[in-house]
C-alpha positions as CSV (number, residue, x, y, z in Angstrom):
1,X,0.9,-7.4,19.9
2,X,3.9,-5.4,21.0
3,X,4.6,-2.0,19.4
4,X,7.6,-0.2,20.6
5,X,7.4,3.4,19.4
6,X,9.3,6.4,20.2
7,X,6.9,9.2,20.3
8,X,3.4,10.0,21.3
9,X,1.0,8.2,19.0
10,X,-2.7,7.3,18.2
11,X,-3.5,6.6,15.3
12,X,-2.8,3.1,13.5
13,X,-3.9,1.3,10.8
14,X,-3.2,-2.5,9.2
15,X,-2.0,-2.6,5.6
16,X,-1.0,-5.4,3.4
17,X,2.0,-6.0,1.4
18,X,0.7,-4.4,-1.3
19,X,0.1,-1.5,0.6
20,X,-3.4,-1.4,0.9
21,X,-5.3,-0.8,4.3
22,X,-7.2,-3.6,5.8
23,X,-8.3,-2.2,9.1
24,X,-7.9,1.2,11.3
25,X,-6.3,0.4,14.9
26,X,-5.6,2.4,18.1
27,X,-8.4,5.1,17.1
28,X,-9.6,7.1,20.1
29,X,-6.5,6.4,22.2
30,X,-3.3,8.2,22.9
31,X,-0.4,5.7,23.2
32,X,2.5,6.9,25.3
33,X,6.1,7.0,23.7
34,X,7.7,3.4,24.4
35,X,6.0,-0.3,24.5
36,X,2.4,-0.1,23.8
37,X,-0.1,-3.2,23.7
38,X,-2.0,-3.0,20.3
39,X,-4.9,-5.1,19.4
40,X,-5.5,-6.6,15.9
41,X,-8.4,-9.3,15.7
42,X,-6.7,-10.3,12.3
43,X,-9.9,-9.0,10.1
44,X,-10.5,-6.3,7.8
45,X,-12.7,-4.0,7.7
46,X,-15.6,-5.4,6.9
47,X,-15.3,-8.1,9.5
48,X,-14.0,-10.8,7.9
49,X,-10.8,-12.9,8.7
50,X,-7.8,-12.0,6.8
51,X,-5.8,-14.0,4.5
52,X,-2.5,-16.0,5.9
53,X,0.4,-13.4,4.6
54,X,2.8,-10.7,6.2
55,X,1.0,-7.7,7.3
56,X,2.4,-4.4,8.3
57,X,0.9,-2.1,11.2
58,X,1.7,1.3,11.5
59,X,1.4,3.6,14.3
60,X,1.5,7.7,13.7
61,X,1.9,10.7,15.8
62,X,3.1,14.3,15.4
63,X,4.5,14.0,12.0
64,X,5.8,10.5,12.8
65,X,5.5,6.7,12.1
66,X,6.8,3.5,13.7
67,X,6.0,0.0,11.7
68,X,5.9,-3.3,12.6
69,X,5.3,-6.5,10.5
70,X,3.1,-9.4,11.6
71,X,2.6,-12.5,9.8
72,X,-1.0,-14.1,9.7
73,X,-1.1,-18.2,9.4
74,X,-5.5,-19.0,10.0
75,X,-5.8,-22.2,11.3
């Protein structure tokens, strides 16, 4: 997916509706300030396929945050 952020970021994570985390994302990379390419297999972290339902990812760096809300429809 597409993340369009305005800072220098790196570290991301998945969390669900209710706020809980389902997977960490963009560890060990730096992603540059503008659009960045993030990858999400759409499973937690113990490897299995998530649930069909709105999920949010959220991107950090240097005291900030950008989110973005994916929805999740297993076929």
């Amino acid at each position: 997916m597409q993340v369009a952020i305005p800072f220098f970021g790196g570290i991301g994570a998945v969390f669900s509706v209710g706020g809980n985390l389902i997977r960490e994302v963009v560890t060990g990379r730096r992603l540059n300030a503008g659009i960045n390419v993030v990858q999400w297999d759409g499973r937690d972290r113990n490897e299995r396929i998530v649930s069909d339902g709105i999920y949010t990812v959220m991107i950090q760096g240097g005291g900030r945050s950008a989110n973005k809300t994916v929805g999740v429809l297993n076929r």
